[in-house]
N, C-alpha and C positions, 0 to 999 in steps of 0.2 A: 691838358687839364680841362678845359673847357669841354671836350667829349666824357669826360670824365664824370662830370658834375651833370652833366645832363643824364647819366643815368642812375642817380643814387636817390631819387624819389619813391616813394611809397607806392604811387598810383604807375605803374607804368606796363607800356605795350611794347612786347616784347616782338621782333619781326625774325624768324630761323629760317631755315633753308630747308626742306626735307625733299625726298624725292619717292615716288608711288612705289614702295618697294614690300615694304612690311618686312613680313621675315619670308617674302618668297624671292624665286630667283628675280636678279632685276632683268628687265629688258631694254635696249637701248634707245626705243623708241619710248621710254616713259619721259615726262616730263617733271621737272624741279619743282617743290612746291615751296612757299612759303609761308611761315605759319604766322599770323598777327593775333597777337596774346591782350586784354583790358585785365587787369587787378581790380577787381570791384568787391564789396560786401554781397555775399551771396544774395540778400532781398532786394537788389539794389540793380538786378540782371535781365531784369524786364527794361528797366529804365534804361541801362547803357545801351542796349539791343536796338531799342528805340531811335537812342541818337546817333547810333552809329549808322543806321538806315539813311538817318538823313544830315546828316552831319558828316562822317567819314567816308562811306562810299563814294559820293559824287568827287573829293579831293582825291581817294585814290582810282580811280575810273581816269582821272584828268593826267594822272601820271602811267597810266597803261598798264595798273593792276589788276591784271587779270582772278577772278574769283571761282576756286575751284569747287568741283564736287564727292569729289576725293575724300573719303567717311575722316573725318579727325579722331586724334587718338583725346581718349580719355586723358580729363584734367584736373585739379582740385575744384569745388564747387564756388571756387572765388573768379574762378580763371573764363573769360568770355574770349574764344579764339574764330578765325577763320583762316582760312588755306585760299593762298596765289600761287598761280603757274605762272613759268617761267621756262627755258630752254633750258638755264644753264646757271651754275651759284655764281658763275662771275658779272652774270647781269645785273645779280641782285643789287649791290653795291652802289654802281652810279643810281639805279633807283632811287635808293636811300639818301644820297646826296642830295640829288632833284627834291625829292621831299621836305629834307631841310634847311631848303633853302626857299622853300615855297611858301611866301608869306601867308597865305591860307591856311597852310599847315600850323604853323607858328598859333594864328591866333585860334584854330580849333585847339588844341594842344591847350592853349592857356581856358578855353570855354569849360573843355571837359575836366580839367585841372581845380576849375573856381564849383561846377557843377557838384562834384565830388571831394572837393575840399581837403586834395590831399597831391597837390602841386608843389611842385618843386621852389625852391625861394623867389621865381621868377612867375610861380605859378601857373608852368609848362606842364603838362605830363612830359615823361621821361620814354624811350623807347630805346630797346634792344636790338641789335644788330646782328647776329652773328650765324654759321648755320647750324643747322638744328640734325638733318641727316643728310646725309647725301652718298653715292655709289663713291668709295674711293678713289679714287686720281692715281695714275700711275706714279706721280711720283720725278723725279730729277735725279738721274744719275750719273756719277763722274767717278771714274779712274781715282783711289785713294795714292795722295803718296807714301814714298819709301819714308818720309820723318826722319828721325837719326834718334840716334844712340849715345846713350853716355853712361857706363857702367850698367845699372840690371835695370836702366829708363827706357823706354823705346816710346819718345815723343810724335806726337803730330799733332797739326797745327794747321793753322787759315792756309796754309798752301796746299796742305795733305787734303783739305776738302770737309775740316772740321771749319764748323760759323762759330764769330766767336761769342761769348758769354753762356758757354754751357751752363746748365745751372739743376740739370739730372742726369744721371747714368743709370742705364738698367743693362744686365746681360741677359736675354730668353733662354727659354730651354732648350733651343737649338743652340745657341752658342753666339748668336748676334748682339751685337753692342748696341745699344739707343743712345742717342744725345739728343736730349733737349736743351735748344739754344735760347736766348735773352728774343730774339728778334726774327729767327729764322726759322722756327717749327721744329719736329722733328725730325734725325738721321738715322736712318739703320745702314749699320757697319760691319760687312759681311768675312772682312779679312782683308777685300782687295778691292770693295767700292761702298760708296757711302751715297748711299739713295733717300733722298730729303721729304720729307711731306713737308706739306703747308695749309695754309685756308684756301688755296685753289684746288687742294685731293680732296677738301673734306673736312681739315685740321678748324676745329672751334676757332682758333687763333693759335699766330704765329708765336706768343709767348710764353713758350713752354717753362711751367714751374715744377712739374714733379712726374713722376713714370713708375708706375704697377704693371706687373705681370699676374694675373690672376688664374685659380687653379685649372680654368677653363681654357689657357691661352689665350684670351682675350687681353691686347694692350689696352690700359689706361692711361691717359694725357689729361694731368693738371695742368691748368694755362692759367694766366691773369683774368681770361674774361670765361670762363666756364672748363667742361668739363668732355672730353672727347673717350668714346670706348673703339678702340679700332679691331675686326675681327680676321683681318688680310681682304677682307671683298668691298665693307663698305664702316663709312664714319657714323657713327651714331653720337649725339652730342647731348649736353643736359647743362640748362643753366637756373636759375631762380625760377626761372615758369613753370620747372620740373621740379621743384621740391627743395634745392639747393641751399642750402641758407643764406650764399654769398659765390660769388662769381670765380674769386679770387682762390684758384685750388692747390694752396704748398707743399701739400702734406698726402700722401695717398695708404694705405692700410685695408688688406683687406682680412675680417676675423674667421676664425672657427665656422663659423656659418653660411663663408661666401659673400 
């Protein structure tokens, strides 16, 4: 709950993960980026700019945020971003810890919070965690079991290599089964093995709420904290900094128009 509540303010800096790829092939000597998002009033974007120079960079400098040069993607005109390099998404993480726990952090958060006047009850900004793009991850795989049988049922279950609290089912147009579990990301279930993504391939988050196959074969993963499109080579992710209107995605639909 408490991670919970720190991200439900108005003003908040969003931190993703992406990695230099665009839509060309990746290579593997490219490095992870991370993208840091301010929600500001568009006339208001000179002044954040301002304080972020001298206020933010030196806190994150202190924590070995690298600041990249890496062109950023276009954002709504409310949205002031920059891009960190990083090796790898699984660095990012203790980063973020570090930070919040970095009493510096703490009271710039409540400056920029009182600054802009639109802080969370504690009058913190609020900041996002998750990643944004990244080259897919191979993935965990394990030997499905045999499950049993009981009249026209052919069960399987936590020992066949299902996690539990599925809470979607998709079949692809190859014939592959997806689960999305409560806690464990997603499975693809090929007949005879069940290969799991997570937030270490790329997966927005481990809490998978809903699963689209679009006419393009492009997977979509609704999770609790945003929004993943997987295309087989790499995760592309989209939360509130992308237009989102809410993090929390149950429901997936896609119309007449793609």
């Amino acid at each position: 709950m408490k991670r919970a509540t720190r991200r439900t303010c108005y003003l908040a800096l969003g931190i993703f993960v992406t990695s230099l790829q665009g839509l060309s092939p990746l290579a593997a000597e490219e490095p992870t980026l991370a993208r840091l998002s301010f929600w500001v009033p568009p006339e208001r974007m000179a002044e954040l700019e301002a304080m972020y120079e001298k206020q933010v960079v030196p806190v994150l400098k202190r924590h070995e945020f690298t600041e990249s040069s890496h062109p950023r993607r276009p954002t709504a005109d409310s949205v002031f971003s920059r891009l960190f390099e990083f090796r790898h998404p699984v660095e990012v993480s203790p980063k973020l810890e570090e930070l919040w726990e970095d009493p510096a952090w703490r009271e710039l958060r409540r400056n920029l919070g009182t600054a802009f006047a639109t802080g969370d009850p504690d009058g913190l900004i609020a900041f996002e965690s998750h990643l944004y793009q990244t080259p897919s991850g191979p993935g965990s795989t394990l030997e499905a079991g045999r499950g049993f049988r009981q009249d026209l049922w052919h069960t399987l279950g936590f020992k066949d290599g299902v996690h539990f609290g599925v809470h979607a089912i998709l079949q692809d147009r190859v014939g592959h089964l997806w689960l999305g579990s409560a806690w464990n990301g997603i499975s693809r279930y090929d007949g005879t093995h069940f290969t799991t993504f997570t937030e270490a391939d790329g997966l927005v988050s481990n809490r998978v709420e809903s699963i689209l196959e679009d006419g393009n074969g492009n997977l979509w993963v609704g999770t609790g904290w945003g929004l993943s499109r997987y295309d087989g080579r790499q995760m592309e992710n989209f939360s509130r900094a992308d237009g989102l209107g809410g993090n929390l995605i149950s429901c997936l639909f896609e119309d007449g128009n793609g």
